[in-house]
N, C-alpha and C positions, 0 to 999 in steps of 0.2 A: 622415591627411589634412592637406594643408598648413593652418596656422589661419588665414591671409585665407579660404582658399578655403570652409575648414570655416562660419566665421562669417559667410561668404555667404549658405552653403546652409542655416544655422541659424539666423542672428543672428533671435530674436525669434517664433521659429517655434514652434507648439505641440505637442510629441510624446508619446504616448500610449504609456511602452515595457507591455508584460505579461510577466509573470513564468511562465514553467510548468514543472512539476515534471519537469525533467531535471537529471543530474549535473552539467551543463554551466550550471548556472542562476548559480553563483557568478560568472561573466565575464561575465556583464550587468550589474555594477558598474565595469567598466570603461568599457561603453557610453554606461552615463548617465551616468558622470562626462564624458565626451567631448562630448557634447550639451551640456551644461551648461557645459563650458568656451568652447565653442563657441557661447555665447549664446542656447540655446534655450531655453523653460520646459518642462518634463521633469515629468510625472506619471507612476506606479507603477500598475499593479494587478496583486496575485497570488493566482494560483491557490491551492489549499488547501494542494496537495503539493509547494509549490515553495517554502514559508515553512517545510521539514522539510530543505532546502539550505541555504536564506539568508535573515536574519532581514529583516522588512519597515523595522525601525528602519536598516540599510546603508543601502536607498534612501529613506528620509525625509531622512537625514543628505548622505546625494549630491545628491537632489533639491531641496531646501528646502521638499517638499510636502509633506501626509501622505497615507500610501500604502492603496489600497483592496484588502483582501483578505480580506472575509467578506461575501457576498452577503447574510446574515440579521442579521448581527450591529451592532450600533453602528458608525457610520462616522464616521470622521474625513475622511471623502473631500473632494471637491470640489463638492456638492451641499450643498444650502441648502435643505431641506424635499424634500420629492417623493423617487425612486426613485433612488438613487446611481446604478444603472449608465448609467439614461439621460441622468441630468444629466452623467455621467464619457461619454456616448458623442457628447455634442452638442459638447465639447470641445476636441477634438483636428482638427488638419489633415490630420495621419499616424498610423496605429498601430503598432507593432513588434511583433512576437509572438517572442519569445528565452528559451529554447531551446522550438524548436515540435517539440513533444513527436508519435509517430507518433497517441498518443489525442487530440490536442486538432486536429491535421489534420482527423482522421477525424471530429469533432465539429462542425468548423464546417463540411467536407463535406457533411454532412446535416442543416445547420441545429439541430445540439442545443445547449442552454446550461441549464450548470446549476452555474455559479460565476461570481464576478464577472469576470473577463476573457473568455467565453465569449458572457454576459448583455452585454456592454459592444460588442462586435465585431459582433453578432448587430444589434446598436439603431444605429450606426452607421455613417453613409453616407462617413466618411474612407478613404483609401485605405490598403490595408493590405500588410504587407511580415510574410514568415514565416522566420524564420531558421532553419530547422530543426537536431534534433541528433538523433540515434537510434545504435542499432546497425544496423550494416550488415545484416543478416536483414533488420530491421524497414523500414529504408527501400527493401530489393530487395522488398518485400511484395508482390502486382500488389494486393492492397486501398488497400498506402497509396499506390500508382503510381497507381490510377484517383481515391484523393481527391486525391492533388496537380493531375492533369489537372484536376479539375474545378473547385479553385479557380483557376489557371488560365485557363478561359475565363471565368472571372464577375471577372476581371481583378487576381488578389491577385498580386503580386510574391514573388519566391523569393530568399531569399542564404546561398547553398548548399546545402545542406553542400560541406563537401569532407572530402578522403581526408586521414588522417591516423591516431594512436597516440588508442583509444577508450578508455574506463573500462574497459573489460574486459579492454585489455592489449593488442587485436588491432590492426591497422592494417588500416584500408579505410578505403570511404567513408560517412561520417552526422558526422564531427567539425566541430561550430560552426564557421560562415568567423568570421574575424577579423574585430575591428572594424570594419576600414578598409574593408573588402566590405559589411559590411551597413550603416554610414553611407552608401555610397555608394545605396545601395538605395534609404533613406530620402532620401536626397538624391532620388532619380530618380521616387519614387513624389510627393513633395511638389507642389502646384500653383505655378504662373508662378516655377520658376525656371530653365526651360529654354530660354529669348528664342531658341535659336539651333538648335534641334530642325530636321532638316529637311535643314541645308548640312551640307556639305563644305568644312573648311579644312585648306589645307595649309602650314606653318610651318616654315622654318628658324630652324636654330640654329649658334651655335659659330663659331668659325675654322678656315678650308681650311688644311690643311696641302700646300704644292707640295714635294715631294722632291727632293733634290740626288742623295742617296745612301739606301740603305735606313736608315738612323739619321740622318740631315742632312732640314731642309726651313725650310722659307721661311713662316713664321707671321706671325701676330696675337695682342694679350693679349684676344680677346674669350673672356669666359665662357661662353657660351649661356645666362645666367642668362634673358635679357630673353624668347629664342625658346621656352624652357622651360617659362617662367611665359607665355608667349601660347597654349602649345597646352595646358596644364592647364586653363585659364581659358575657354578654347573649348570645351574638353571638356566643363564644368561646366556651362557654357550649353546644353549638346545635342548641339555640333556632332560630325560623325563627324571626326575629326583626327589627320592624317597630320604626324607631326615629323620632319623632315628634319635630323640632325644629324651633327656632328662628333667631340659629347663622350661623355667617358662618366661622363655624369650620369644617375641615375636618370629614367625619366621616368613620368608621372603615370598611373596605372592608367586604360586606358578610353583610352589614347591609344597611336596606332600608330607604331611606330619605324621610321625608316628608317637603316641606320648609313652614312654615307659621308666620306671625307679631304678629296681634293680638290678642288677648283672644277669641276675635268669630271666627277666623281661624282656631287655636285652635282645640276649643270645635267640631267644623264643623270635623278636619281633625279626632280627636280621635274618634268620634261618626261614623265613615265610617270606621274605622280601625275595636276597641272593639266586633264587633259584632262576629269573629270566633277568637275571642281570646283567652287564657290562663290566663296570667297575665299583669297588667295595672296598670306602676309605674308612678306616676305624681311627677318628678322633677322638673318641669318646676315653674318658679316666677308667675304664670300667674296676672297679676292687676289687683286690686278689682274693679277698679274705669275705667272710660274714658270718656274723655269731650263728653257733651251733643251732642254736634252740631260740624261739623267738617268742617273748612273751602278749599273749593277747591282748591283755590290761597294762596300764602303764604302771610301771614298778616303783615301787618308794624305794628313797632310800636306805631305808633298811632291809629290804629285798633287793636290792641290787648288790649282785655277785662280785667280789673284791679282784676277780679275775676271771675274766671272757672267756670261754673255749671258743674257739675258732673254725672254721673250717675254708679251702680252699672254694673258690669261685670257679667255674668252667671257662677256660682259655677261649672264647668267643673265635676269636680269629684262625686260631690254629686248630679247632672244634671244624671249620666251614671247610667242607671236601671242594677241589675245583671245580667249576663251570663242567657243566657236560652238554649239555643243546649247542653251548658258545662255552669262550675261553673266559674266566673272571678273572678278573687282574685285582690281586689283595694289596691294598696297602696300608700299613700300621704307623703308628706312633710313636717315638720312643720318650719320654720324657724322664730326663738326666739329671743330676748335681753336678755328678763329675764321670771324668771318662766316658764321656757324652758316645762318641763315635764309635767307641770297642764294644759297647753296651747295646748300642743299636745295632750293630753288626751281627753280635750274637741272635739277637731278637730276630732278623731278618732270615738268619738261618733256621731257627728253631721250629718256626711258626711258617715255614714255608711260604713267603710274601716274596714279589713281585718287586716293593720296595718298602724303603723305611722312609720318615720323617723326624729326623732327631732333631731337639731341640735342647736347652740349656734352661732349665727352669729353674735354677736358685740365682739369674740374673732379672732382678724382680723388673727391669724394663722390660725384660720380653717373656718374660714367666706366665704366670698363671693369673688371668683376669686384665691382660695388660690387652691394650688396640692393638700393641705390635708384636712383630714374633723375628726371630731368625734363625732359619736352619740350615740341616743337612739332608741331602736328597741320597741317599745312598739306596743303588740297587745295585744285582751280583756282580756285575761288571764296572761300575765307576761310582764317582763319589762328585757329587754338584752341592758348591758353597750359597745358599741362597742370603743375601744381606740384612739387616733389620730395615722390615717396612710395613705398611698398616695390612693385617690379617687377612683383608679380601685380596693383595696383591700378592699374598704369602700363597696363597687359594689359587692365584691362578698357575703361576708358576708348578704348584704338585702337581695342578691340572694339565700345563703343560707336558710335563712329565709320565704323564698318566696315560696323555695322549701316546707319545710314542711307544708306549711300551703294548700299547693296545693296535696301534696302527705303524709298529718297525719300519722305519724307510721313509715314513711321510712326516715331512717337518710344517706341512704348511700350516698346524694349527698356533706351535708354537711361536711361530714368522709372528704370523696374525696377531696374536696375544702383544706380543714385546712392541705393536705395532701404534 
């Protein structure tokens, strides 16, 4: 997980991982260490048979906490007098259950507890995320099929398994998902950090490439760093998010790819998107221009024309009619040498948008291909200085922005954000 976006969904958050006695228990040291870099306070407890994997001193040392895993015995836990599990259950925001062993499923199924992470879950009104691991038998089981159904409907989150090479040498499916899958769980299960649960945004990215010839075309130095970091960051917020790009940059799990070149790809792919949308942010460089005529074959140069005929490109943005089922809130891009502000201003009128993002791209720190940006938030009514900072923070802030122009009067997503 990107680390702005990680210390979003973590910074200061309190998470409850548990331990249980699967082969897979040792890669929950990865977890909390991730949590932990990620700004969270991160408390342990483990099962009996999960401290015969991995010693409870790993996560004291990861955690800065001390780790609960003897329901009878002396605790070092997090309790001050009274019952550790319930003082360890009043705790936490979220609990993680890693590796959720098919018996510890099957126990909190039917309400049994009879260890501390068991006893702790049981007392517990946080919301809970199960990362399972088993063998493939074990989780085709229809017993452990009917307990997962039934945590399930009394609302426990799931992250995984998936199919992969088991302890046993086999390959199917019950192997631990990865980090980055079950942070996001934990992410998703967490309360108010999803301001944006609900919409639909659709986001470009990158530069159009217009072709002369199949290896020849008509470019921009734009990254897609900035569209990137808009639809991860939406993502993060809740929203369902469609990225429309050019690159081929990874893009952020949980977000939908569109891949397309040029400026009628583009226009084609947005105009198929927009229609049950929410919000529609145009990052993208798209090119005003593209040769007339395009040739099949790649042209020598002695066939290549000493001068281009040209032609306009379709205005994508100002092309897109308003939302009609719902309102679409358009917002565009201005990208400036000079006269930054007077320049996006006009853009904001011409093109009928909602709002602009002006930036200053011949200052090559926050130009084109740079981590950071700094802009101008300018819609019909005011004008917001945003500072130079790293692109996903630049992301959230529009998104701020975005927000209230979608939700007039409710500030609480912006609170949230700067929070």
């Amino acid at each position: 997980m990107n680390p702005y976006l990680a210390h979003r969904a973590f910074g200061g958050r309190r998470i409850l991982v548990g331990v249980c006695g699967g082969i897979a228990a040792y890669k929950i040291a990865e977890l909390v260490g991730l949590l932990v870099q990620a700004g969270a306070e991160v408390r342990v407890a483990m099962t009996p048979e999960s401290t015969r994997f991995i010693a409870p001193l790993t996560f004291e040392a990861l955690s800065g906490n001390p780790v609960a895993s003897d329901l009878f015995g002396p605790q070092r836990a997090q309790a001050e007098g009274g019952e550790a599990h319930i003082a360890l259950s009043d705790w936490p925001e979220a609990i993680v259950l890693a590796p959720a062993t098919a018996n510890v499923i099957a126990k909190l199924a039917h309400g049994l507890a009879d260890e501390i992470v068991s006893t702790t879950v049981l007392a517990s009104n946080a919301p809970l995320v199960l990362a399972p691991a088993m063998h493939t038998r074990m989780w085709q089981q229809a017993a452990t099929g009917a307990n997962i159904e039934t945590l399930r409907q009394r609302g426990v989150s799931f992250a995984g398994p998936v199919e992969g090479r088991l302890a046993s040498g086999e390959v199917g499916i019950g192997r631990l998902a990865d980090s980055e899958l079950v942070l996001r769980a934990i992410r998703d299960a967490l309360p108010g950090v999803r301001d944006m649960a609900g919409l639909t945004v659709v986001v470009t990215a990158g530069g159009t490439r217009e072709p002369l010839d199949p290896v020849r075309f008509i470019g921009n130095h734009s990254s897609g760093l900035m569209g990137h970091s808009l639809a991860a960051v939406a993502e993060a917020r809740g929203a369902r998010t469609i990225l429309v790009t050019t690159t081929g940059m990874p893009v952020a799990a949980g977000v939908d790819r569109v891949q397309v070149e040029t400026a009628e790809e583009m226009l084609e792919a947005v105009s198929a998107q927009v229609g049950a949308a929410d919000l529609l942010v145009m990052a993208a460089a798209v090119a005003d221009f593209r040769p007339r005529e395009r040739a099949g074959t790649k042209l020598s140069k002695t066939e290549m024309p000493g001068a281009l005929e040209l032609e306009h490109t379709t205005d994508i943005l100002a092309s897109i009619p308003p939302g009609q089922a719902r309102r679409l809130v358009k917002i565009g891009f201005a990208a400036e040498t000079h006269d930054v502000v007077a320049h996006a201003q006009e853009k904001l009128m011409a093109k009928g948008l909602d709002m602009i993002v002006a930036n200053d791209v011949s200052n090559p720190e926050i130009g084109m291909g740079s981590p950071d940006n700094a802009v101008t938030l300018i819609t019909r009514t005011e004008r917001r200085e945003v500072g130079r900072a790293a692109k996903e923070e630049i992301a959230d802030r529009i998104l701020d922005a975005a927000l209230l122009l979608l939700r007039p009067g409710d500030t609480s997503g912006s609170k949230e954000a700067a929070s």
